[in-house]
Structures are given as C-alpha cells and as structure tokens.
C-alpha positions as CSV (number, residue, x, y, z in Angstrom):
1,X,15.1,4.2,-32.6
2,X,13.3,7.2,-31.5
3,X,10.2,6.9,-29.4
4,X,7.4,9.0,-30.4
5,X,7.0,12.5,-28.6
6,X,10.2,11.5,-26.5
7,X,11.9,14.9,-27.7
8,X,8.8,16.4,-26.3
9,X,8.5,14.9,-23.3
10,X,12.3,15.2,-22.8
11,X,12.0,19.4,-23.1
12,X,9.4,19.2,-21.0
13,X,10.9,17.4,-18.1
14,X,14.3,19.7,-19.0
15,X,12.0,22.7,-18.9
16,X,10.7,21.3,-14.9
17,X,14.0,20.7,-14.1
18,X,15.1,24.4,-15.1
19,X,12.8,25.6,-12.7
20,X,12.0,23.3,-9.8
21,X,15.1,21.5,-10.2
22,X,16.7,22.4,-6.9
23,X,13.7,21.4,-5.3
24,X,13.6,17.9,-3.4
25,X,12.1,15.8,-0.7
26,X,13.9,17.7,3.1
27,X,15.0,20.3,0.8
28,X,16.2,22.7,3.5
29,X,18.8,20.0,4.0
30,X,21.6,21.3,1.9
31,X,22.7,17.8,1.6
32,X,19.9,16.3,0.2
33,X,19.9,15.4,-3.5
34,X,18.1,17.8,-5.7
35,X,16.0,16.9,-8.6
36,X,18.1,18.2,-11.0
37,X,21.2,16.1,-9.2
38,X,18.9,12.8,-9.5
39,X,16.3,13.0,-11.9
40,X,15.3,9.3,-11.1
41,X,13.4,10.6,-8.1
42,X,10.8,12.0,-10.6
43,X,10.2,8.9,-12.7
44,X,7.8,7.0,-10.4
45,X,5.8,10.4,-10.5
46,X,5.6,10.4,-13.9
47,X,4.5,7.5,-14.4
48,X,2.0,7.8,-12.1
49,X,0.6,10.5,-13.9
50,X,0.8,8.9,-17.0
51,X,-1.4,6.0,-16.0
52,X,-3.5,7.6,-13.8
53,X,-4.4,11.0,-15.9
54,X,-5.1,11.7,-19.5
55,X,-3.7,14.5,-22.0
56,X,-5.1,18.1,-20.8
57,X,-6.4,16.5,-17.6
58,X,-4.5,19.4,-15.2
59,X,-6.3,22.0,-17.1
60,X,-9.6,20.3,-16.5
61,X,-9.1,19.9,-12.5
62,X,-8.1,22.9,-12.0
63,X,-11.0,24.2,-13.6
64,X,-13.0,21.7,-11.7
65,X,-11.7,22.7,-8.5
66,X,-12.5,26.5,-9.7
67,X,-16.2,25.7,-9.9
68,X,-16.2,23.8,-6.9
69,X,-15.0,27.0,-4.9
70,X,-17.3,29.3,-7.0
71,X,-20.4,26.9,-5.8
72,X,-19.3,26.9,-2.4
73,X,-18.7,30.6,-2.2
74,X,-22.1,31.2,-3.6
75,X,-23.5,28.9,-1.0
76,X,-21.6,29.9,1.6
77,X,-22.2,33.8,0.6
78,X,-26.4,33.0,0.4
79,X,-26.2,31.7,4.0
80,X,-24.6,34.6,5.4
81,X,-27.2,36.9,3.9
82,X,-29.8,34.9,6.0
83,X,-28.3,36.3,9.5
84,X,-28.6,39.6,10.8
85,X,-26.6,42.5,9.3
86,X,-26.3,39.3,6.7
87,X,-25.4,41.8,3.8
88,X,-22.7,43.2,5.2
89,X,-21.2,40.0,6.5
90,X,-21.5,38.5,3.1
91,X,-19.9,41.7,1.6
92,X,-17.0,41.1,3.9
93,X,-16.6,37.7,3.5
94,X,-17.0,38.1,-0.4
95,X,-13.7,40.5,-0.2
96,X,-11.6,38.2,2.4
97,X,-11.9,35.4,0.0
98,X,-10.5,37.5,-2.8
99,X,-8.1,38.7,-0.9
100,X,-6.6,35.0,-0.2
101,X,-7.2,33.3,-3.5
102,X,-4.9,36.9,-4.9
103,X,-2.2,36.3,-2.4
104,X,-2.8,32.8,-1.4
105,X,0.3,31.4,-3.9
106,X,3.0,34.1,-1.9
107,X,2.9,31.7,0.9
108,X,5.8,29.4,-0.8
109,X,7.6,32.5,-2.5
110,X,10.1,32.6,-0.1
111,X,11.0,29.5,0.6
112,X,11.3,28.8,-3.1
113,X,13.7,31.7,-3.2
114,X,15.7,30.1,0.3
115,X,15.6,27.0,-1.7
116,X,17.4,28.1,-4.8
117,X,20.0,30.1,-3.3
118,X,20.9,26.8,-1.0
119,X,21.6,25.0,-5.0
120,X,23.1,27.7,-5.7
121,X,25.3,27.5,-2.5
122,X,25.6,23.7,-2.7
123,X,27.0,24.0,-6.0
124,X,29.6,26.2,-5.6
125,X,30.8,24.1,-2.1
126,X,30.9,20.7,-3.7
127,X,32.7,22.2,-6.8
128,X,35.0,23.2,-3.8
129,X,35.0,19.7,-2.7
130,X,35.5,18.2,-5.8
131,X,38.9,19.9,-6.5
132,X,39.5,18.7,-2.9
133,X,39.0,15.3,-4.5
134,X,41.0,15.5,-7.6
135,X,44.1,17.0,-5.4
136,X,43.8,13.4,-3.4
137,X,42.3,15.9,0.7
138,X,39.3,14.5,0.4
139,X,38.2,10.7,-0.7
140,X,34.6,11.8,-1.7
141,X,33.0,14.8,-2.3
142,X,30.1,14.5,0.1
143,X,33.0,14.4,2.5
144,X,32.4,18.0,2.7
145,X,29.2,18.2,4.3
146,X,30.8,16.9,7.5
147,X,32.9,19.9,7.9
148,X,31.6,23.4,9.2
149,X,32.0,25.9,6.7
150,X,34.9,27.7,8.6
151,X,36.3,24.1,8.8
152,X,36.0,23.6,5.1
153,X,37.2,27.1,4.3
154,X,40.6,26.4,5.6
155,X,40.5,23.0,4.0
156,X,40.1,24.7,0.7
157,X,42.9,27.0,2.2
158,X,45.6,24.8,3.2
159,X,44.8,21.2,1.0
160,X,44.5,19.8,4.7
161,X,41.6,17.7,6.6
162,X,41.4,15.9,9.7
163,X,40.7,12.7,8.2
164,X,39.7,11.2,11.4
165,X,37.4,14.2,12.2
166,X,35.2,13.3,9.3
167,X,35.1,9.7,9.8
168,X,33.5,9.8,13.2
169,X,30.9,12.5,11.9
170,X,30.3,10.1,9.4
171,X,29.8,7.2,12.0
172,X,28.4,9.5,14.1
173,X,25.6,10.4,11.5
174,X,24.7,7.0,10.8
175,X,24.1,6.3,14.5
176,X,21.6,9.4,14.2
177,X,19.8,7.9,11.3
178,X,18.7,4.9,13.4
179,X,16.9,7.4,15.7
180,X,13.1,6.9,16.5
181,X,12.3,10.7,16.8
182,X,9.6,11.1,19.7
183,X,6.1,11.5,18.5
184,X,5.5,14.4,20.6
185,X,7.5,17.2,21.6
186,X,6.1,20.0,23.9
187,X,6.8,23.5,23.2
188,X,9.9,23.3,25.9
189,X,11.7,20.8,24.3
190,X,9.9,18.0,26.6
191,X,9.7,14.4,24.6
192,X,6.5,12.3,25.9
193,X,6.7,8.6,25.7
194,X,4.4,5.8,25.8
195,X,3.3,2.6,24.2
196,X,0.0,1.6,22.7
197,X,-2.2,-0.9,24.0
198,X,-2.0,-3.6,22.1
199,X,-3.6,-6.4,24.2
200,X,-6.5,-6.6,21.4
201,X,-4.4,-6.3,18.1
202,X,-4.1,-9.5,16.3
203,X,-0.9,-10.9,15.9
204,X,0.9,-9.6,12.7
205,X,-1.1,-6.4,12.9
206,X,-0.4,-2.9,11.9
207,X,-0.6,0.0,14.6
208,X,-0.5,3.2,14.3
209,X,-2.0,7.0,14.8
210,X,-5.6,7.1,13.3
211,X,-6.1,9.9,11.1
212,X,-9.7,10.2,10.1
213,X,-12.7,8.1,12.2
214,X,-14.3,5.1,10.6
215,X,-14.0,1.8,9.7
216,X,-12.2,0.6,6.0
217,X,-11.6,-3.2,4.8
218,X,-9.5,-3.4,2.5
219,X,-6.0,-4.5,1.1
220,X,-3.2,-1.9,2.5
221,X,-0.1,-1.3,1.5
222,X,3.0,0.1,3.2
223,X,5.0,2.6,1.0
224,X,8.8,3.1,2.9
225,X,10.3,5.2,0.7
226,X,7.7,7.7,-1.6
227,X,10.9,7.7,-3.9
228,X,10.6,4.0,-4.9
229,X,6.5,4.3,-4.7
230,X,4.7,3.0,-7.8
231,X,1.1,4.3,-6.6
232,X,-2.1,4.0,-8.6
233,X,-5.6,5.3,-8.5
234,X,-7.4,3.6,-5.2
C-alpha cells in the first residue's frame, strides 16, 4: 500500500538529488560516496527534520533570520551615527553590508562547480573500471582508485594490472586510516605534540579542546559517525 504523500516526498528527495547529488561529506575526495551513489546518508537528516521542524518551517526562519539582521543593522547603523563624521560611516557601512548579503552566496559557486565535474569525472572512471570488472583485470571496481590515472589509462589500454600493486595500496591505505592526525600543524609543515593534564579528570572522563567558556551539566552524548546520528532538538 501506498503511504500518503510518499510520491511527493519521493520527487522531492529525487529533485535534491538532481541537484546536490554529487555532493557528500570529504567531497573533494573523488572516492568518497556521493549522495546520489548512497542516498541512505540522507535519511537520518530527514528524519531529523521531520521531528524536529513543522511544514513551511524553512520559510519562516529564514524570514526570521531576515529580521534579525534588519534589527541589528538598524541598531548597528544608529550607533554609528552617534560618532563623529557618524553619517558618513553609517552610509558606508549601510553599502558594505549590501554589498556582502548580494554576493555573499558566490563564496560556494565554485567549489560546487569543482564538485560536480569530480561526479562527473568519477563516473566516467568507474564505468572504466567496471568493464575492467566484467572482463575478469580488476576484482572490484573501487580497485581503481588505487591506480594513478596514467596507471589506470594503460589498464584500460592493455586489460592488465599489477595485482600486487594494488593490494599493498590497499593495505597501505588502511594502515593510514588508523592515523591520529596532529592537532596542530604550523605553517611549515611542523606537527606540535603534547598531552593534557589529566591529574584532576575523574576516571572514566571525557577530555577534550574547550570550545566556548562556561560551565554545563548535563547528559552528553558522543556522535562517531554524523552518518549514523539520530540527533534531536537539545
């Protein structure tokens, strides 16, 4: 049986897909499922939204956030005009902040257009690579991505691979995964180590970089992957 307004919400999510569906989480990493390649990845999302937000409610905070910014311009605007040659500051200021909310949304044009020629690109390599299957080179098509392009040109070329080549990428990649990346790199390439002090934690404790100052009780919860998060409001 049908569920009502699935057809809707099935266009809808097809109509996203159309358009943000090369999009994902490390998207500059060509090998990185898309959302249109695992549309699972989007379901916790939903879901979220569903419980957390009521029909028309993106319409209404955006235009709450609108007359947020039109309060604080105003206020910001009537301070201004309290300083000398105040006028003219607040003129100025007036025109910088229409010059950034007019150009503000070019910031992510180009990486949205890098990001859906790499689909584009992926696409046409891993339907390379799944001939490559089928004609028995390769044992999986995400075998591919551990070849160079010039490498997997003349695999495409001559039906060969160095199977042994890709297996210790493979192994080799894996071993890279289990990586702790520094938490701070200078600006030559200089990793800084340390520990915490700890002497004071209680055992069974949490640590970590403090974000904002302050104190909060409360229950936490520790989210390891934000593609298996259920989160709800608080």
């Amino acid at each position: 049986a049908k569920t009502a307004g699935g057809d809707e919400a099935r266009d809808a999510i097809e109509a996203f897909l159309d358009r943000y569906g090369m999009r994902c989480v490390g998207e500059i990493d060509i090998t990185r499922p898309r959302w249109r390649e695992r549309p699972t990845m989007l379901v916790p999302v939903i879901l979220d939204n569903v419980r957390n937000f009521g029909p028309g409610a993106a319409g209404r905070r955006f235009e709450e956030g609108r007359r947020k910014a039109r309060l604080m311009e105003r206020e910001v605007l009537s301070r201004l005009r309290t300083l000398p040659d105040g006028d003219w500051k607040a003129d100025e200021t007036r025109r910088m902040i229409d010059r950034v909310r007019t150009f503000i949304g070019y910031r992510e044009y180009p990486k949205y257009g890098i990001v859906c020629r790499l689909f584009v690109y992926k696409q046409a390599l891993l339907a390379e690579a799944e001939r490559l299957v089928r004609e028995g080179v390769l044992p999986e098509k995400e075998d591919a991505f551990y070849l160079t392009f010039q490498e997997l040109h003349e695999a495409v070329r001559s039906n060969r691979v160095d199977e042994q080549l890709v297996r210790r990428r493979k192994e080799a990649f894996r071993s890279y995964r289990a990586l702790t990346p520094p938490r701070v790199l200078t600006s030559d390439g200089e990793a800084l180590t340390g520990a915490y002090r700890r002497d004071d934690v209680p055992a069974g404790a949490l640590t970590g970089l403090p974000v904002s100052a302050g104190t909060v009780e409360g229950r936490a919860r520790v989210v390891l992957d934000m593609a298996e998060a259920d989160l709800e409001a608080g």
